[in-house]
C-alpha positions in Angstrom: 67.0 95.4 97.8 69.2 94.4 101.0 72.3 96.4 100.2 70.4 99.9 100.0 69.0 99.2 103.4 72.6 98.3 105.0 74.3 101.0 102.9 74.2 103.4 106.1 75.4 100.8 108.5 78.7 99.7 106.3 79.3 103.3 105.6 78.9 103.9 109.2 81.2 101.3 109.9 83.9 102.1 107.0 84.1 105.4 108.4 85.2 103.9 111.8 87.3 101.6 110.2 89.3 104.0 108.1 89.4 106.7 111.0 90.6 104.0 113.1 93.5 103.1 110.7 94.1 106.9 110.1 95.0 107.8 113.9 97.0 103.9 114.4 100.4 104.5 115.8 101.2 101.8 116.8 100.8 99.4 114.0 103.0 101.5 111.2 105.7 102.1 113.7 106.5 98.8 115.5 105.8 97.0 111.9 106.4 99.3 109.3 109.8 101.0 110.6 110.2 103.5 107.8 107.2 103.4 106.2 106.3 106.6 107.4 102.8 107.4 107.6 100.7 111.2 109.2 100.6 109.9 113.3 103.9 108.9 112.8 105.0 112.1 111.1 103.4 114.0 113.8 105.1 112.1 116.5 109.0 112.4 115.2 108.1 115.9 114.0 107.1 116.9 117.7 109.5 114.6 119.7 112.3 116.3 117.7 111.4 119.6 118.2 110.6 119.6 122.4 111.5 122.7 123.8 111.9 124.7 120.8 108.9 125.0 117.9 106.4 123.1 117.8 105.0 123.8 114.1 105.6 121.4 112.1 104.0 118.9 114.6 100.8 120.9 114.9 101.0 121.6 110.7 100.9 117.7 110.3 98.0 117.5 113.2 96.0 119.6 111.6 96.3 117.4 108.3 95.2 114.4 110.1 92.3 116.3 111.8 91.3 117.6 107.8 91.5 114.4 106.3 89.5 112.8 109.2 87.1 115.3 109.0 86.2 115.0 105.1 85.8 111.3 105.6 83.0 111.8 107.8 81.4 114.8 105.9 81.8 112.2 102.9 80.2 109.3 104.7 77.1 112.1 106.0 76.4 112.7 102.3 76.7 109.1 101.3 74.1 108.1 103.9 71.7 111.1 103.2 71.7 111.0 99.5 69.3 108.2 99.2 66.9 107.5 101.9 66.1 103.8 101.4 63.2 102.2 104.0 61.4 99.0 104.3 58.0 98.2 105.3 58.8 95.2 106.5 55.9 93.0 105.3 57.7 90.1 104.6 60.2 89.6 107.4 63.5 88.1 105.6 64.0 84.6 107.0 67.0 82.7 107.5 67.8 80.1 105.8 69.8 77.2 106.9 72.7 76.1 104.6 73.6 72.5 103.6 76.1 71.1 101.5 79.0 72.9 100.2 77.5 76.7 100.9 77.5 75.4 104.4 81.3 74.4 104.2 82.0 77.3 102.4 80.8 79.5 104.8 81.9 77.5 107.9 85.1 78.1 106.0 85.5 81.7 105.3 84.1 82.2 109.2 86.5 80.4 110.4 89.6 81.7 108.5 88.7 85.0 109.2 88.3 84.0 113.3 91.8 82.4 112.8 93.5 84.9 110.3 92.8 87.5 113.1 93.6 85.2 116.3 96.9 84.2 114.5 98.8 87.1 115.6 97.6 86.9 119.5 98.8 83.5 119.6 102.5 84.1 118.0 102.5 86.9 120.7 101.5 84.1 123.3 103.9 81.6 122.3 106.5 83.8 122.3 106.1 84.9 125.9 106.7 81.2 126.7 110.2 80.8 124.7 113.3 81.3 126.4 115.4 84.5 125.5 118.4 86.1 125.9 117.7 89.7 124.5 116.6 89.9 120.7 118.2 86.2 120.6 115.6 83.3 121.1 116.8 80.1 122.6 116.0 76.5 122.7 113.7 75.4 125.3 110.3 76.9 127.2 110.3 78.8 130.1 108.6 81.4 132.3 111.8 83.6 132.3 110.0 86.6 130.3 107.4 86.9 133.1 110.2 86.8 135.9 111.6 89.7 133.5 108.7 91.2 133.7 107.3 91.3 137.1 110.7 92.2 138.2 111.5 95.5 135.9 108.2 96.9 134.9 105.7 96.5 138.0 105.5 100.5 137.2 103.9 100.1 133.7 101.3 97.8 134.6 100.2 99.3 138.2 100.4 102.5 135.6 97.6 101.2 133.3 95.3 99.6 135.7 95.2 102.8 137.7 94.7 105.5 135.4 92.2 103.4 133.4 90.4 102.9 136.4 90.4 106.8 137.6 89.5 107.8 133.8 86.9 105.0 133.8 85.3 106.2 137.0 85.6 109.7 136.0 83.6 108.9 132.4 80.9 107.1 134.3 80.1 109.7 136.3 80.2 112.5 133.4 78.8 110.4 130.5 76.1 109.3 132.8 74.8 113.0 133.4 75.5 114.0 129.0 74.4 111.0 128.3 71.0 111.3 130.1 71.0 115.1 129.1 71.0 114.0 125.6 68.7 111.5 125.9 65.9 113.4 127.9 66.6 117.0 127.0 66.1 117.6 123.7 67.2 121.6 122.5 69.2 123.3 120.4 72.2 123.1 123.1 72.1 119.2 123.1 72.2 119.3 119.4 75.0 121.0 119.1 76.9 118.9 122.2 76.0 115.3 120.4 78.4 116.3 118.1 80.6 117.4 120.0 80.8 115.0 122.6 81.7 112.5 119.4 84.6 114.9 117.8 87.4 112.8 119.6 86.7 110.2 117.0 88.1 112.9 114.8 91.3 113.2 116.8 94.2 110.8 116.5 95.6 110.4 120.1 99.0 111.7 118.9 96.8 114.7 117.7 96.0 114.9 121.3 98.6 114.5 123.2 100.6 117.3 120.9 97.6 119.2 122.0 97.7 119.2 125.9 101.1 119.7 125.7 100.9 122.7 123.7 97.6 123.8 125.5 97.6 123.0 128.9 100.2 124.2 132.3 103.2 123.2 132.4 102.7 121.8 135.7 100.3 119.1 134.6 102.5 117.5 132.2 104.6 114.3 133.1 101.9 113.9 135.4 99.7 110.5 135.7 96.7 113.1 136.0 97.1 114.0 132.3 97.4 110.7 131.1 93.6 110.3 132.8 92.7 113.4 130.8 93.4 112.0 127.8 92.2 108.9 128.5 88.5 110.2 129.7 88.5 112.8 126.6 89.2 109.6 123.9 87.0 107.6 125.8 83.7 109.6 126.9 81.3 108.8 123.5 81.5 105.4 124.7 79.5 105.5 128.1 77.4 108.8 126.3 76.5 107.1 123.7 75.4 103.8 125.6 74.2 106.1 128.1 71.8 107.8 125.4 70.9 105.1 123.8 69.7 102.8 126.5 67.4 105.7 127.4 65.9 105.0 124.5 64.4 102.2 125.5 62.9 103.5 128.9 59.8 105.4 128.9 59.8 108.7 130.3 56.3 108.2 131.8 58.1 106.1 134.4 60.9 108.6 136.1 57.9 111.2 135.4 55.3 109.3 137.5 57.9 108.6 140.6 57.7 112.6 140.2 54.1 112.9 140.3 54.0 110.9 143.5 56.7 113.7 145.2 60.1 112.7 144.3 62.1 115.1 143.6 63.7 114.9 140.0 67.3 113.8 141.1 65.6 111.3 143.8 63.4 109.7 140.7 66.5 109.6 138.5 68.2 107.7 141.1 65.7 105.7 142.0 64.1 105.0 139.2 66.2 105.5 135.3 70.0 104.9 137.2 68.6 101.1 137.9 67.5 100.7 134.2 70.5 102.1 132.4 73.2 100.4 134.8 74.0 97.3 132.5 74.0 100.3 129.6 76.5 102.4 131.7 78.4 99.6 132.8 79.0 98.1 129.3 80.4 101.4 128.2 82.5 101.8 131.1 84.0 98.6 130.6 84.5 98.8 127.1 86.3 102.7 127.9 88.3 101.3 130.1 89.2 98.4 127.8 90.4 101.1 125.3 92.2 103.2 128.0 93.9 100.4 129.5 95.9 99.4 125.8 96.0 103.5 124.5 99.4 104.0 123.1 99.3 107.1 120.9 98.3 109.3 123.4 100.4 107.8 126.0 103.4 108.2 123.5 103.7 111.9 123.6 102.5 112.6 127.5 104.6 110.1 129.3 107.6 110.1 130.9 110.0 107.8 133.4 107.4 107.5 136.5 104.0 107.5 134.1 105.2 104.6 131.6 102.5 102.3 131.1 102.3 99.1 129.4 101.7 99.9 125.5 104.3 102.3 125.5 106.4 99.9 127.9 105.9 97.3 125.1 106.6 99.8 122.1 109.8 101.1 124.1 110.8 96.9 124.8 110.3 96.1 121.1 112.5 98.9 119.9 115.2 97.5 122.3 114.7 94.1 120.7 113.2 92.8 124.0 111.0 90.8 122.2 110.4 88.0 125.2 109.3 90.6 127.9 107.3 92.2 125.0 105.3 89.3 124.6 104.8 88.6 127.7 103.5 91.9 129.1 101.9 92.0 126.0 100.0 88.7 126.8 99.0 90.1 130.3 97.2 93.0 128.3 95.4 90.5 126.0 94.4 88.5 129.4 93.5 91.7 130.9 91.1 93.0 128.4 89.9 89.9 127.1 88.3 89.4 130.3 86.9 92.6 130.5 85.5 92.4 127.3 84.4 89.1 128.1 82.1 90.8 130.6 81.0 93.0 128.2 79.4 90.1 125.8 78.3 88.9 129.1 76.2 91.9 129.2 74.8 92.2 126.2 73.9 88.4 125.9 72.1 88.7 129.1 70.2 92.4 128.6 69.6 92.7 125.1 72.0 95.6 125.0 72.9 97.2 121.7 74.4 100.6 122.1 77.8 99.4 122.9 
């Protein structure tokens, strides 16, 4: 009876799961070296081609955009082929485990907190050994972070700002969709829900072979189309949160501040801004959480002067760097841990579920 009622949600979440691994750059290409898989594909077919024909590169795009696409048509049909509800008369209970089923579960909790926490703390440890190029060395040291502070300041001023502008900027344009979903509802916000959730569909190398393609010359190697991309991956989070959290405020309430002679964008202000701020904020943080470490975007759109600390740690790895890797990597974990520290923070202390 249980796994009917779920079926939606772990579909929902298999989806993002698999669409997630689908557009990774990262991962197969720092790990897997020539196990070649579509982002990758796309990115060697593009980078070797600059300047001349870009075909092959948008040919393999368009694969990845296809096969993303029929996963979610699949997981739609899945979720509406059987329409499953509960009336909810007898609430299920939980039920507090003794014994062995406790252990056991303590257990397989556990191993999956550490199996997953195991590679952050290799990445931390090694930012503490002493290094001399790919070559490790006896002894502990801070001589990474030297390394680091003193050749790539660029990369991580880089990433702080232009997550911060595209942050800013998807605040203050997911705020105003977000609410135009949530309040207005018409054919044309139909349509733009939809929409405003397609860069789920598109891998970030997808997108950065797009801009470049698509967009002026003038704009690219430029740190304002690296905030492009960032606020075009990153928007559904702060509209969705944004939507959602309207939800839970009553219209009655921004409509009586109007019935008293606010005007509509003085009662918005006033009065629904204040009640969807943790929402908005929570997304905010958690789009500038996935700006801040965006590497398949950044791969394709960067140059000297816009390098930022992914692709500074993808470009240190492949030059066997390994200490300054981990260390600026370990500054990125610090960075967003905190920020999505606050983000917990949030939701433990409003209730907030759309993020």
């Amino acid at each position: 009876m249980v796994l009917p009622l779920v079926l939606p949600s772990l579909s929902a979440g298999a989806l993002i799961a698999f669409l997630l691994s689908l557009a990774n750059f990262g991962t197969p290409v720092i790990l897997g070296r020539g196990y070649r898989v579509l982002p990758t594909v796309a990115y060697d077919a593009f980078t070797s081609e600059v300047g001349q024909d870009t075909g092959l590169a948008a040919t393999v795009c368009l694969l990845l955009i296809a096969v993303a696409s029929l996963a979610v048509l699949a997981q739609r049909l899945l979720a509406a082929r059987r329409v499953v509800a509960s009336d909810l008369v007898r609430r299920a209970q939980p039920e507090q485990l003794t014994g062995g089923r406790n252990l056991a579960a303590h257990a397989v909790c556990w191993g999956i907190v550490a199996l997953s926490s195991l590679p952050l703390a290799v990445v931390v440890a090694t930012s503490f050994r002493n290094t001399r190029g790919p070559v490790f060395q006896p002894g502990l040291g801070l001589g990474s972070y030297r390394a680091v502070v003193a050749d790539v300041p660029r990369a991580i001023a880089n990433s702080l700002v232009y997550a911060s502008a595209a942050a800013l900027l998807i605040v203050l344009t997911g705020v105003l969709l977000g609410y135009a979903i949530g309040r207005r509802r018409n054919a044309a916000t139909r349509l733009l829900d939809p929409l405003l959730m397609s860069p789920y569909l598109v891998p970030g190398v997808v997108l950065g072979v797009g801009f470049v393609v698509a967009l002026p010359r003038a704009l690219l190697g430029t740190g304002a189309i690296l905030v492009l991309a960032y606020l075009i991956r990153r928007l559904p989070y702060t509209v969705r949160s944004s939507a959602s959290i309207l939800q839970q405020v009553d219209p009655a309430i921004e409509e009586a501040a109007i019935n008293l002679g606010a005007p509509p964008a003085q009662a918005f202000l006033a009065v629904t801004l204040p009640l969807m701020a943790p929402g908005i904020l929570a997304g905010a943080i958690l789009s500038w959480v996935t700006a801040v470490s965006e590497l398949s975007a950044s791969i394709v759109l960067y140059v000297g002067r816009t390098v930022t600390m992914p692709v500074k740690i993808y470009l240190q790895v492949l030059d066997g760097n390994f200490g300054p890797a981990a260390a600026l990597s370990t500054i990125l974990i610090v960075v967003t841990g905190l920020a999505l520290y606050g983000v917990l923070a949030l939701r433990g202390e409003h209730g907030l579920q759309a993020v």
